[in-house]
N, C-alpha and C positions, 0 to 999 in steps of 0.2 A: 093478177098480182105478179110481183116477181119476186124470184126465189132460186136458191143455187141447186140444180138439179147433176147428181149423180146419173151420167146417161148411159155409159157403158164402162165395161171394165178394163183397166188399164189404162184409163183414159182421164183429163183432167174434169174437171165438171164443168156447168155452164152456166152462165145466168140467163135465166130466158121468163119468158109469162107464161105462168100457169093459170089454171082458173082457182079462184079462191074455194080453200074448204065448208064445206057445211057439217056443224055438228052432228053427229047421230045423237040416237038414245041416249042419256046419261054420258053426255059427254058435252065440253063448251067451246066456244070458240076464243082463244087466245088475241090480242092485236100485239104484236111480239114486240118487245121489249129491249131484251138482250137474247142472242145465241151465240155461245161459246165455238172458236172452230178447234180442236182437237185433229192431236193426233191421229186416232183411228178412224176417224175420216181420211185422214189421206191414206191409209192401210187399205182402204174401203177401195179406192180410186184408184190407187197406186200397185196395189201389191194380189189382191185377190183376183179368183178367179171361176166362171161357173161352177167349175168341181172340186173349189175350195170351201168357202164356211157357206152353211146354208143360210135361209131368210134372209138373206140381201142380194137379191135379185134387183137391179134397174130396171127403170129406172123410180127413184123415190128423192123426194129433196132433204139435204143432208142438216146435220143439227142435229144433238141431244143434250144440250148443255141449255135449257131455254127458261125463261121468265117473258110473264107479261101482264096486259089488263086485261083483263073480261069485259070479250064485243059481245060473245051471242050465248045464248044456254040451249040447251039440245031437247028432245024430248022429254021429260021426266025430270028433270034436275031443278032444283030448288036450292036457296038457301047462298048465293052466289049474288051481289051489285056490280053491274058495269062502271067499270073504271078501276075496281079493286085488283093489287098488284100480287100476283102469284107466281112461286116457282114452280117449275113442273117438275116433279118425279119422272125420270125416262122409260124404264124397262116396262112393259108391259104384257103381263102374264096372261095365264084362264081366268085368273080372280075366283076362283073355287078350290083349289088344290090347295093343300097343308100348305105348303111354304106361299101363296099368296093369301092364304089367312094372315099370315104372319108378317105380308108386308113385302114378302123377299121372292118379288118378282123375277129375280136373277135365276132363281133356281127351282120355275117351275115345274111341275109334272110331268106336265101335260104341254111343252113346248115344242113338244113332235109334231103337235097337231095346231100351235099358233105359225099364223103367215108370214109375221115377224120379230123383231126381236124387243125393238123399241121406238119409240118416236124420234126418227133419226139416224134408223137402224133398220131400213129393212121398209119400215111404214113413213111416212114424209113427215120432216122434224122442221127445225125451228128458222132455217135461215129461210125466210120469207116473211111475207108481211103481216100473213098470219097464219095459226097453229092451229088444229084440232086435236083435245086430246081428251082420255075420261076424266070426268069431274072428280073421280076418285085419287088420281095422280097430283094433285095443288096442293103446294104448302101455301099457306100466306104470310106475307111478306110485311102487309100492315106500312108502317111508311117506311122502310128501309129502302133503299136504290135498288130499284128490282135489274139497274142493267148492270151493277156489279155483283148482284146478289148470281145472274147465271152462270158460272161457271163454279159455285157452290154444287149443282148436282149432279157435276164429272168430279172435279177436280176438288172438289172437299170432300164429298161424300166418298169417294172408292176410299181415299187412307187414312179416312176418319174408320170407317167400315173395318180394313188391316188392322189400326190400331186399336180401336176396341178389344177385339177380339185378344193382342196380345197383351191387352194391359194384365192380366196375371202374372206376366213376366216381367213386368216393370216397378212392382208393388215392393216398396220396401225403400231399404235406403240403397246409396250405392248401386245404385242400377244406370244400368247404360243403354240411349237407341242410337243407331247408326240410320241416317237417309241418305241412300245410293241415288243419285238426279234428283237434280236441282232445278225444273221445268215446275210446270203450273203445280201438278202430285205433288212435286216435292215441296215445294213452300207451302205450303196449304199442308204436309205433313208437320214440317219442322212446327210450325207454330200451334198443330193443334197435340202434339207430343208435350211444346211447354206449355200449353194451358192444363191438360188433364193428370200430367205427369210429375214427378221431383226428380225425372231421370236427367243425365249427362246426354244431350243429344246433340250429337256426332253429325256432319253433314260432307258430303264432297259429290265433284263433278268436274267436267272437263273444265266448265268455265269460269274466272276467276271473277265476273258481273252479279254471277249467280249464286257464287260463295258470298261475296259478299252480303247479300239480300238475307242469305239464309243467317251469316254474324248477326244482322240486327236485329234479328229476331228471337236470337240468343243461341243460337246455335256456337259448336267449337267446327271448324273445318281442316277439311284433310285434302289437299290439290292431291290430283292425280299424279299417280310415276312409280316407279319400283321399287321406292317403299312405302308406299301407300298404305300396306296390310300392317305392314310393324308397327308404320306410326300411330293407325287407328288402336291397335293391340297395346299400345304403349299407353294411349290414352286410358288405357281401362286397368291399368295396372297391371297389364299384362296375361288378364282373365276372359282376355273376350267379352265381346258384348250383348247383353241378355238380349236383346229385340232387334236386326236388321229388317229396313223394309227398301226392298229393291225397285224401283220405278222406272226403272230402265229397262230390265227382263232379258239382258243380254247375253251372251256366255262369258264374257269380261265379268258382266258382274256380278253374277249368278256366283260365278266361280270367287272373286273378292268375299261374296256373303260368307263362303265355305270358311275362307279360311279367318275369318275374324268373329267370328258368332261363338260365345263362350259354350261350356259343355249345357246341358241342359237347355240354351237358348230354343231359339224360335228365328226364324229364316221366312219371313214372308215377298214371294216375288208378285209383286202387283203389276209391274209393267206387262205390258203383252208383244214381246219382242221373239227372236229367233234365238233359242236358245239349246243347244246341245251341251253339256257338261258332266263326262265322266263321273262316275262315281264310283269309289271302293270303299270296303269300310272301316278305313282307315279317313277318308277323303271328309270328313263331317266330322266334329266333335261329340263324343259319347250324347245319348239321348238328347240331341239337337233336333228340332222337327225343322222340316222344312213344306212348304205347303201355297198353294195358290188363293187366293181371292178374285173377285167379280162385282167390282160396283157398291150397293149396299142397299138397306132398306130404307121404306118408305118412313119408318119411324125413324129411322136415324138420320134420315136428309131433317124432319123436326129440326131435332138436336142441330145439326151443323148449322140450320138457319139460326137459333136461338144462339148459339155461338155468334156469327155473323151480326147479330143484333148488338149484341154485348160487346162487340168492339174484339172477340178474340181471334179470329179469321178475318182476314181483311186482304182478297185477290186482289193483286196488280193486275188494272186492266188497262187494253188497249184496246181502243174506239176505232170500229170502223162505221162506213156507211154501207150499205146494201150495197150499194154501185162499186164499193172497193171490196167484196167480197171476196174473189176471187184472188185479189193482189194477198189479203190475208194468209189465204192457203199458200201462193207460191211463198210467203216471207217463213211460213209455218215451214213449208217445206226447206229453205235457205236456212234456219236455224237463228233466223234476226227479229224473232218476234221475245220481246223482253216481257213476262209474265202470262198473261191470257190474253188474247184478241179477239173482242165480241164484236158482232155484227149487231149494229142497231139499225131495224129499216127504218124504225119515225123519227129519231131525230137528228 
């Protein structure tokens, strides 16, 4: 089959034929649908190094954004029809350990001792024509679009995941969320903020395509420039804003979060970017937390599908073919891909 493989580091990846997967135990075989290309794929390609992040060793084919049909069932697994449309949950933990009780593969125990990280991540993911993955990992999709539904379990699920977690801070009247980048995260934020919330949400970004996108989904936006921070502060009456969720993870914006995040707020950096940014304690408003996230759980990708069904998430996507795969990544990399660009090998 063919499939985009991560060969070496620093390097672009390839399209080439590999030999098709076979399920194991308690695992099925996908005929892939949609895969999402992301960002940290090209981190993956781009920027890493053997004696940078561990479990992504090349070569493995790249992909963790994926959906598809059920071709084959593995050993042991029941309860599954060919042809039925499922998304996959990425991460994949021991499946023993307290936090994969719970679903929240991200933050297993026992990940010293897994080979990889995720399907897509270390273990061979979805840009190919088919996927192998555990049966435990599928949502169903039921008749929803399963090739726009893929990029529901990157890019809805990690700031649905943020934003859960802060809705304490959002609970009430009068409350405000700020979203830093305006990329796949960020839209897939802004709208799942106005579905769950009755908050004021704030959006900005370099680009004014992407401001846009975020207006009609209800968002207020803030362009970028040197007063960017007042005007966001102005927006809020001048209290700062109880929820910033950063999608960028840059020292630009890190440092923007600082200075607009009301006192007692919550500061979440979602992006995984290079960030260095001072701190004194003066530099944060009084008991402000600030704190990182990873993805989210296998329960919560549910929700964001059940979102997705209901019409409240709704990814811009861009179609490619297998054979344009590659052009995807370079466009991802150029910064001229409008929304999410999935790779669909069938059709």
């Amino acid at each position: 089959m063919r499939a985009v493989v991560f060969d070496k580091y620093q390097t672009f990846p390839s399209l080439t034929d590999v030999d098709r997967p076979t399920p194991g135990p308690g695992e099925v075989l996908l005929k892939v649908a949609g895969a999402g290309a992301c960002h940290s794929d090209v981190s993956i390609y781009r920027k890493f190094t053997a004696d940078g992040v561990v479990k992504l060793p090349p070569p493995f084919i790249l992909g963790h954004e994926n959906s598809g049909w059920i071709e084959e069932l593995g050993p042991g697994v029941t309860g599954f029809e060919k042809g039925e449309a499922y998304l996959v949950y990425g991460p994949i933990g021991c499946q023993r350990c307290r936090a994969c009780s719970r679903g929240q593969d991200t933050y297993c125990a026992n990940q010293a001792s897994m080979p990889y990280l995720a399907a897509g991540l270390g273990r061979d993911g979805g840009m190919a024509e088919y996927l192998s993955v555990p049966a435990r990992n599928l949502i169903p999709l039921g008749d929803a679009d399963p090739v726009d539904a893929a990029p529901l379990a990157d890019a809805a699920l990690t700031p649905y995941h943020a934003i859960k977690l802060a809705l304490p801070k959002l609970s009430g009247g009068g409350k405000s969320a700020l979203v830093i980048g305006l990329g796949g995260l960020g839209q897939a934020g802004v709208q799942i903020l106005k579905a769950l919330t009755g908050a004021t949400v704030i959006a900005t970004d370099l680009r004014e395509d992407a401001m846009q996108r975020a207006e009609a989904a209800g968002a207020v936006t803030v362009p970028a420039g040197a007063d960017q921070a007042a005007r966001i502060r102005e927006l809020t009456g001048g209290r700062g804003v109880d929820a910033v969720f950063d999608l960028v993870g840059a020292t630009p914006t890190v440092s923007l979060a600082q200075q607009v995040v009301a006192v007692q707020g919550r500061v979440t950096v979602v992006g995984i970017g290079d960030v260095e940014v001072p701190w004194t304690f003066y530099s944060t408003p009084y008991e402000a937390e600030m704190l990182t996230t990873y993805w989210g759980t296998i329960e919560e990708l549910h929700e964001v599908v059940d979102m997705y069904k209901a019409g409240q998430i709704k990814p811009e996507v861009e179609r490619f073919s297998l054979e344009e795969a590659l052009d995807a990544y370079s466009r991802l990399e150029e910064g001229t891909i409008s929304g999410r660009a999935v790779v669909t090998p069938h059709l």
